[in-house]
N, C-alpha and C positions, 0 to 999 in steps of 0.2 A: 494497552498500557504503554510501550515502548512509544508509540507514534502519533496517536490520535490528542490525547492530552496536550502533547508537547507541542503539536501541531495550532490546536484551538489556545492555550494559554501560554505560547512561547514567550512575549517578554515578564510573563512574571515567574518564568519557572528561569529564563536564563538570572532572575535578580534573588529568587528566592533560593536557590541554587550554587547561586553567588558562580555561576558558569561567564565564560564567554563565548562566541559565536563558535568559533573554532573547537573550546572542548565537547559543546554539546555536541556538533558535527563529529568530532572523536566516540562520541558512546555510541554515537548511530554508527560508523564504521565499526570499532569492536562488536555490534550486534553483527552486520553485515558481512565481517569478517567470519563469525560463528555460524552464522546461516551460510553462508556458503559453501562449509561442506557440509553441513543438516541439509541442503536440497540431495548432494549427491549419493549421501547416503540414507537419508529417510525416503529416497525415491522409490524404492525396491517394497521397501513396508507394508507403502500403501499400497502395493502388489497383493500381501500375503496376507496383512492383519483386518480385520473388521474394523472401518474409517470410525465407528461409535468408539472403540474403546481408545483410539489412538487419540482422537480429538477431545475426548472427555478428560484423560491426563493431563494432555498439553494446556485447556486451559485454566484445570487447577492447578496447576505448578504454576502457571504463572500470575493467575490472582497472588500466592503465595508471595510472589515478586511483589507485587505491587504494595503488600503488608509494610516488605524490608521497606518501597520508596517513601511511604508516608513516615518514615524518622528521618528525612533529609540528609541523606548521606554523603559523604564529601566525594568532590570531585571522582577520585580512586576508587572508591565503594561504587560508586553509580556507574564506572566503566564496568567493573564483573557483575551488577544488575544488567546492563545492557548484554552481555555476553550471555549470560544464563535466560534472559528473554530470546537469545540468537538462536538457542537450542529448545525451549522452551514450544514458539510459536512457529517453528517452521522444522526440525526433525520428526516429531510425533505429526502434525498439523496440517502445512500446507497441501503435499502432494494428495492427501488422504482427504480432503474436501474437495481438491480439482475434481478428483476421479468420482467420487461421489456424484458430484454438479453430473459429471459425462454420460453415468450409469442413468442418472435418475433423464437426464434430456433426450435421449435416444438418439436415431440418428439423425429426425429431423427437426430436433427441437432446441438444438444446444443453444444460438441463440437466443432465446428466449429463457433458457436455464442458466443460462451464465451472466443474463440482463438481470435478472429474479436475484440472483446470487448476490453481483455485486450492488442492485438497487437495495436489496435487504443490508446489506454489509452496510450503503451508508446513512441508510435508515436506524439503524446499529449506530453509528456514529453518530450521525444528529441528535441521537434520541440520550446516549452518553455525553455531548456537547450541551443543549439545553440541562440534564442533569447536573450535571461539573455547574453550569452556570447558576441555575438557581443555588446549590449547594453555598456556592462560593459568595455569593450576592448577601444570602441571607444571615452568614458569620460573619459578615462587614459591617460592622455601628455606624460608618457614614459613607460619605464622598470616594473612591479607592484613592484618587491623589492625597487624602487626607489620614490613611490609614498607618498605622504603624507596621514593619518589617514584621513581625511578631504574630499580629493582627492578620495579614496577609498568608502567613506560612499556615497557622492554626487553618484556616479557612481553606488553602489548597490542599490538607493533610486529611479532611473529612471529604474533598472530591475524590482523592487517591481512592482512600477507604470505600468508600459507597463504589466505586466503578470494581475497583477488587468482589467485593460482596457479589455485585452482580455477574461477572465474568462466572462464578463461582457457584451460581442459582444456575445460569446457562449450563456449565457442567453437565449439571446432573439432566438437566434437560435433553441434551447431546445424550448423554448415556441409556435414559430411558425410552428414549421417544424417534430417532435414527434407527431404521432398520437394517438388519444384518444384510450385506450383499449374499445374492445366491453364486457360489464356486462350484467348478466340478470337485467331483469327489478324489482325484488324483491331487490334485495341490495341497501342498504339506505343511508346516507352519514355518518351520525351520529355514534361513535364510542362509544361504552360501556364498562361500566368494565365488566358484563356478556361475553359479545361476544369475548372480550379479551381475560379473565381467561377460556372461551371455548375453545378457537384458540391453546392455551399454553397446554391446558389439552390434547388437540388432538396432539400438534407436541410433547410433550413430551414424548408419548408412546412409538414414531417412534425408534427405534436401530440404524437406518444412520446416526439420526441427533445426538446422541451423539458421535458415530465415526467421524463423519464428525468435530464435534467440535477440537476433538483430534488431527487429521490431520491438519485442518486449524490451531491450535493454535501452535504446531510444525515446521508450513511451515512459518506460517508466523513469527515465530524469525528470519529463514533464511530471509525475506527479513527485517527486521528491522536494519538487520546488514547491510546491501548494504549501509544505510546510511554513511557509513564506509570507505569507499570504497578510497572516494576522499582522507581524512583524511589521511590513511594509507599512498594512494602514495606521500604523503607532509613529513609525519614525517618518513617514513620508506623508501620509495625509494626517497626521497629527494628531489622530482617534485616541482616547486613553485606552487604557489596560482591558477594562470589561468591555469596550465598545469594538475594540479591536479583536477579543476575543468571540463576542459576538457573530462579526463578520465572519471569520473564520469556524464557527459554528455552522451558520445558517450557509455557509457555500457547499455543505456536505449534504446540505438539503437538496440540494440540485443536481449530487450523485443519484439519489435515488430516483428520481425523474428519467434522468439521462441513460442510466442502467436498463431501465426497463424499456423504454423508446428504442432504444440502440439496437436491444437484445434481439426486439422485434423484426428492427431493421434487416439485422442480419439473417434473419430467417429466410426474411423476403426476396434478399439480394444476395451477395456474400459477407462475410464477417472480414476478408480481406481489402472488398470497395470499401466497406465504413471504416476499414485502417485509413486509407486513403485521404478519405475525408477530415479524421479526426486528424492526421497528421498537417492536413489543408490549412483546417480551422485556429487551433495551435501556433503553427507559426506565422498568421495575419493575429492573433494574441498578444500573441511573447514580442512582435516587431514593436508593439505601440507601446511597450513596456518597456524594451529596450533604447527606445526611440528618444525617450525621453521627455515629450509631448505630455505625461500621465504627471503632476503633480500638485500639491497642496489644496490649488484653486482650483483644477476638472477633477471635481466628483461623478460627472458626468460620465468622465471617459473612461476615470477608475473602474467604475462598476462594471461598464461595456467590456471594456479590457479583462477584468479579472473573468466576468463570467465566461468572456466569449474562452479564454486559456481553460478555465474552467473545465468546459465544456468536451475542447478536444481531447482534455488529459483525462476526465474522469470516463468519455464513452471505450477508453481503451480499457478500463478494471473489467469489463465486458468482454472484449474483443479478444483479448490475451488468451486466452483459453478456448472459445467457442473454436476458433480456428482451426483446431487438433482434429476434429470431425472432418473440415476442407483439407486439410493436409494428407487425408488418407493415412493416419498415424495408428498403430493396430489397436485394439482395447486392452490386449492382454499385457502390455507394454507400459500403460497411461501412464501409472505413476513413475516409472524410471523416466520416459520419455518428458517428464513434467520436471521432475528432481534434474533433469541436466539443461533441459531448457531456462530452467531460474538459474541453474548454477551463473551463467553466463547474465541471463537478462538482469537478474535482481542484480548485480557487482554496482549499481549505482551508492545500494547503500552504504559501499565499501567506502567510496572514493566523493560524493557529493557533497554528505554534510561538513567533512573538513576542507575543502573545496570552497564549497558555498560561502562557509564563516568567512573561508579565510576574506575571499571579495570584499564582504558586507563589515569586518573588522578592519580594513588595511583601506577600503576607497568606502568612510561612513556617507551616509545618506543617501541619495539618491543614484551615486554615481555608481555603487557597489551594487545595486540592484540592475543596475542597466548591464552589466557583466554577466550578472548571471539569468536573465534572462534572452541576453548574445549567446548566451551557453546552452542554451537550450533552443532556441535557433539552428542554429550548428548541427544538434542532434536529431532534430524535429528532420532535418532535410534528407540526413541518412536516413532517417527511418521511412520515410516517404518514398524513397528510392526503393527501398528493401520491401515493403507492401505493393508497391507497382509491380516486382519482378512475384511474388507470394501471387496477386492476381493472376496475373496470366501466365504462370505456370498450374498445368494442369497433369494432375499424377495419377499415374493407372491403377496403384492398386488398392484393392479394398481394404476398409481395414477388417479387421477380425475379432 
């Protein structure tokens, strides 16, 4: 709800919205801002609580969100939706699926659990994009450049709705159908600040999880920019609204491919070499985009471009987590050591989207895009740096 829509139909939600680049960039940091400390302290949760009931919450409260977005609420309203999605899908939610993915892949499988994961997540996506699409297509009486403001909102207000519904069937699915982790019989339910500020003192020794933070907070600029994606082929290659939304549909389709290749990958080899690589891939992407070479007339190079970016930004929704097994990072720990590794790596959504706008609002067309694709260059290399040093450090202890 917060990212995937916005993502797939961004210039009709910045018009239907009546947003500009910068505000909507604003609701994604107030999310961002909210999640940041829902990582630090929903980390400990998924320690204690059983991932079904925590995950089965989080995403009814936030279909509930989604009910508020479908009345189009003004600028001010849609900052405290984005904030209540900040607590929503990552307090109850995130740590409590990593750990999940860790339990159920063992210790020699996580690649391939965490490929599974994120291949599913954007088969989840796709399968919500083609929906949103046809939804939206079939409440259009003609052409979308020939439709009325009016015409257009009716029509995004029943995608809202139908993706709420579903998040909402999944629910109850999470609830009945995840199985309860096996706990020893000493652990208790009740969460403390001792036991916490224990948890914290124990993953912060760890050397992975501050590399790991550095890598995930580099990789994931790369994918904060995808949101982008659609955007570009409206103002720069000159797609209308649906065809542009399209594109950015069916590039999610290629999460799911990449997800499960990768996962494999890393089985076979490390989940740190295919850091490597996806950080490789990436910034020979982001160069040809920044380069400026990518416009109106190479469709050709477009497509090459976005998928080849594509490609190295989505094999990391994989790679982000499998790694915690190579890190020697203990079990009993996952989710605190998961909640402090996002505290840090997720801060893109704090500071990108208003970032990003501000580029694409202040240098329009093509030259705003070359900025922030420089910008993610920049990042891509640290990260590249920090996965070579994650490779060949090698840590002695098991984990537990």
């Amino acid at each position: 709800m917060p990212f995937v829509l916005a993502r797939i139909f961004r210039p009709t939600v910045l018009e239907l919205y009546q947003l500009t680049n910068v505000e909507l960039g604003v609701c994604f940091s107030i999310y961002g801002t909210v999640a940041f400390f829902s990582y630090f302290l929903g980390g400990s949760f998924a320690d204690k609580y059983q991932p079904r009931y925590l995950m089965s919450i989080s995403l009814l409260l936030t279909a509930v969100g989604g009910i508020y977005m479908a009345t189009f609420p003004s600028f001010y309203e849609l900052s405290l939706l984005y904030g209540y999605w900040g607590f929503t899908t990552i307090f109850l939610f995130w740590a409590a699926m990593i750990k999940a993915t860790r339990v159920w892949g063992g210790k020699n499988k996580q690649g391939i659990a965490f490929g599974l994961l994120d291949g599913g997540r954007g088969a989840v996506s796709f399968g919500f994009g083609l929906v949103g699409l046809y939804i939206f297509s079939i409440f259009l009486t003609q052409e979308i450049e020939f439709t009325a403001l009016i015409e257009r909102q009716e029509a995004y207000k029943y995608v809202v709705l139908t993706c709420s519904a579903l998040i909402a069937f999944v629910a109850v699915l999470v609830f009945f159908f995840i199985k309860n982790e096996t706990r020893p019989t000493d652990v208790k339910d009740k969460v403390t600040w001792r036991q916490l500020l224990h948890k914290y003192l124990v993953v912060i020794q760890i050397r992975s999880v501050w590399l790991l933070m550095v890598i995930i907070l580099c990789a994931y600029t790369g994918y904060k920019i995808t949101d982008y994606y659609s955007q570009f082929a409206n103002e720069v290659m000159g797609y209308d609204d649906l065809v542009s939304a399209q594109i950015g549909g069916n590039l999610l389709g290629i999460r799911v491919f990449i997800g499960v290749v990768v996962g494999f990958l890393a089985d076979k080899t490390k989940s740190s070499l295919m850091m490597i690589y996806g950080f490789a891939i990436t910034i020979i992407g982001a160069s040809m985009f920044s380069s400026g070479i990518i416009n109106a007339n190479s469709t050709f190079l477009f497509w090459f471009a976005i998928i080849l970016t594509a490609t190295g930004v989505y094999a990391f929704r994989t790679l982000y987590f499998s790694a915690i097994q190579e890190g020697k990072i203990p079990l009993a720990v996952t989710g605190t050591a998961v909640g402090m590794i996002s505290l840090i790596g997720y801060t893109p959504d704090i500071f990108m989207g208003p970032l990003t706008g501000y580029f694409i609002d202040n240098s329009p067309g093509l030259q705003g895009y070359q900025q922030i694709f420089g910008l993610l260059i920049a990042f891509s290399v640290i990260g590249l740096i920090a996965s070579v040093a994650y490779y060949k450090w090698h840590p002695k202890q098991e984990s537990t």
